[in-house]
Backbone as CSV, one residue per row, in Angstrom:
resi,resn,N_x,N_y,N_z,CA_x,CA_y,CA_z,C_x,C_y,C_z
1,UNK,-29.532,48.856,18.625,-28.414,49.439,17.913,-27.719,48.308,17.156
2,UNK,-27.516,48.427,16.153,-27.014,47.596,15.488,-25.929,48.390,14.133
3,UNK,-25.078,47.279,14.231,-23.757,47.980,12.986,-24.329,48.175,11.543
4,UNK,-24.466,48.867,10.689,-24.454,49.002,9.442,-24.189,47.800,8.493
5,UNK,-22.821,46.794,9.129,-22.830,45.841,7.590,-23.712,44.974,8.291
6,UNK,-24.236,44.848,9.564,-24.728,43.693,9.905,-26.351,43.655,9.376
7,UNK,-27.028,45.040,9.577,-28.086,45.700,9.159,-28.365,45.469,8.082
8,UNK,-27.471,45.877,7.202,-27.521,45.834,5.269,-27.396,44.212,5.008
9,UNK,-27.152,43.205,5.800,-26.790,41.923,5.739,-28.533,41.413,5.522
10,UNK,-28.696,41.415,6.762,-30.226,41.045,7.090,-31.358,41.864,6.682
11,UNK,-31.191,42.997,5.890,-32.346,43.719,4.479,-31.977,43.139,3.906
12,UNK,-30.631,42.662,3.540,-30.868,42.141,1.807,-31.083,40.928,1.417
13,UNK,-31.159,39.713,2.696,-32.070,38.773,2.934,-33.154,38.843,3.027
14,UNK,-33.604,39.653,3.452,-34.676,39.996,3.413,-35.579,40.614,2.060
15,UNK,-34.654,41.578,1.530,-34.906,41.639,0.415,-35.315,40.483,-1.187
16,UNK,-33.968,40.123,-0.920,-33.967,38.520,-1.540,-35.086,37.809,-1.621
17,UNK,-35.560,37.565,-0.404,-37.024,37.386,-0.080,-38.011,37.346,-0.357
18,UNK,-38.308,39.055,-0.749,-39.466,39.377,-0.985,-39.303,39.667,-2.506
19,UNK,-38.140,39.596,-3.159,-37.947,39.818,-4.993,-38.395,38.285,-5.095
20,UNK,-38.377,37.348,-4.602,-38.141,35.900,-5.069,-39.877,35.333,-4.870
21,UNK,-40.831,36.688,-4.260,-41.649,36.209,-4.174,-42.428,37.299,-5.653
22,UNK,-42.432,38.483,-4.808,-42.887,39.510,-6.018,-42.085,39.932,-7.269
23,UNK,-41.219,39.224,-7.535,-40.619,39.575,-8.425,-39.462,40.436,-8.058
24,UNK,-38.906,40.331,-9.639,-37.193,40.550,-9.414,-37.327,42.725,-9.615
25,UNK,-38.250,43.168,-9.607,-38.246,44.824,-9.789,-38.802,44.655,-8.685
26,UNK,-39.317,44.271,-7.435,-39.751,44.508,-6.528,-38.373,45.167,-5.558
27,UNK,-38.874,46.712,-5.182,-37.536,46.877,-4.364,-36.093,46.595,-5.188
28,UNK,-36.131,47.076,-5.841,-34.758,47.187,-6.740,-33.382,47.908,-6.395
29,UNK,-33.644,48.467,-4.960,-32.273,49.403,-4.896,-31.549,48.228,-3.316
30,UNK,-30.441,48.615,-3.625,-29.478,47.563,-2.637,-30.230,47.973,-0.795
31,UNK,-29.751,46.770,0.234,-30.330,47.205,1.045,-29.174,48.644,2.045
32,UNK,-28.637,48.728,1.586,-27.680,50.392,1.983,-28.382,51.224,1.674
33,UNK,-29.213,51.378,0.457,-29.600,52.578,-0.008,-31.133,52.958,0.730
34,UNK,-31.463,51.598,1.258,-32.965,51.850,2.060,-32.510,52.226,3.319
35,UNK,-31.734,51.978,3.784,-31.028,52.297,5.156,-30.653,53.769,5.141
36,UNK,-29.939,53.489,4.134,-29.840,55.746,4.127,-31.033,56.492,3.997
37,UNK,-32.089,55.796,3.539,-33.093,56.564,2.691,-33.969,56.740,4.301
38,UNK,-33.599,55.740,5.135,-34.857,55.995,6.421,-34.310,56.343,7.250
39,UNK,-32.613,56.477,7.270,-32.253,57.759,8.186,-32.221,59.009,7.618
40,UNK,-32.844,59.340,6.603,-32.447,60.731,6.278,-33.681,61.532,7.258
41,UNK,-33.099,62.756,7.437,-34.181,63.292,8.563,-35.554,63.872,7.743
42,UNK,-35.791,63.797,6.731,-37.497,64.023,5.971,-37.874,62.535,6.205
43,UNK,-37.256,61.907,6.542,-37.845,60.484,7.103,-37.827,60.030,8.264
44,UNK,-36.657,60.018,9.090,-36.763,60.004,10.370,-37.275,58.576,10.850
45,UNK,-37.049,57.921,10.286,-37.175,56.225,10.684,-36.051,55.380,11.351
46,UNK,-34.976,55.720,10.860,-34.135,55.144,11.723,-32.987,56.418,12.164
47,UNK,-32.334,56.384,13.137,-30.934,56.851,13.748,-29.836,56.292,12.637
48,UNK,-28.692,57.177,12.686,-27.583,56.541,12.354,-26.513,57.746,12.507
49,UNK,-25.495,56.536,13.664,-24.400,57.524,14.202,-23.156,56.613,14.330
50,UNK,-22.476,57.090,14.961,-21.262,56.597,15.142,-21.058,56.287,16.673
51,UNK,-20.934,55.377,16.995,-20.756,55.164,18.819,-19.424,55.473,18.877
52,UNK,-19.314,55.774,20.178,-17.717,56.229,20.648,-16.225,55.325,20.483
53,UNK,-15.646,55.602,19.833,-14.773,54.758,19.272,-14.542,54.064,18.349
54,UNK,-15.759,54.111,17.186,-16.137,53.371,16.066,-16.027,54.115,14.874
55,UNK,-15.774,53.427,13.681,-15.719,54.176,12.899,-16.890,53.500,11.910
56,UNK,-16.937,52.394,12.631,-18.671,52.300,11.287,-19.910,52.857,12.352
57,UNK,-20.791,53.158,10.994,-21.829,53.729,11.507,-23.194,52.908,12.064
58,UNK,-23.457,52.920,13.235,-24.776,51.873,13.509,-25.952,52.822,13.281
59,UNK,-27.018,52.003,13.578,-28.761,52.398,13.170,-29.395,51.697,14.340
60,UNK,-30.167,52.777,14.931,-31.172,52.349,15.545,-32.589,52.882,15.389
61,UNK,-33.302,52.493,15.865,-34.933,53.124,15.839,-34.562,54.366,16.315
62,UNK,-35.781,55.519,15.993,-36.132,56.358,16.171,-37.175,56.461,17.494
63,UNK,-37.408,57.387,18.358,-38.578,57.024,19.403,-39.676,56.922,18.663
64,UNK,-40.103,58.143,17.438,-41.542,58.095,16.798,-41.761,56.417,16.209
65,UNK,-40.054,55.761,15.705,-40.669,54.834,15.019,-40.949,53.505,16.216
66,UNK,-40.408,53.388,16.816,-40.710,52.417,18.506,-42.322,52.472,19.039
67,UNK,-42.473,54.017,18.763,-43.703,54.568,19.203,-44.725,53.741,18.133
68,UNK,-44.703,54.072,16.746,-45.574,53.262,16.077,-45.493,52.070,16.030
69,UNK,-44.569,51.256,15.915,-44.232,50.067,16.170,-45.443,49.153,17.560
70,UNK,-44.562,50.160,18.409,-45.732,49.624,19.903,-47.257,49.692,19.693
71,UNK,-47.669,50.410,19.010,-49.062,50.675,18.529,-49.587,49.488,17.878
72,UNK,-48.919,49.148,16.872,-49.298,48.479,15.933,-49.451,46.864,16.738
């Protein structure tokens, strides 16, 4: 489980990353918008809720995605 700005912190290093290798259109959308895009439920890659008392939203894995993960 992890917080949202901390999450979007370390994609977009990550991101950074991988534009600086493949180029600057590689992955072009901020790392928030990939984060929403893999909790949305036609994707179902990550969780994202609110823990009790919080008002930012954290992300965690999904079981299916843990599940592939462990596979791999």
């Amino acid at each position: 489980m992890l917080p949202q700005a901390d999450l979007a912190a370390v994609l977009e290093d990550e991101l950074f990353a991988v534009r600086a290798r493949a180029g600057p259109d590689s992955y072009p959308k901020p790392a928030l918008e990939y984060l929403t895009d893999w909790a949305d439920p036609a994707r179902g890659w990550l969780r994202k809720f609110y823990p009790p008392g919080s008002d930012d939203p954290h992300f965690d894995l999904t079981p299916p995605t843990e599940k592939a993960i462990a596979w791999l």
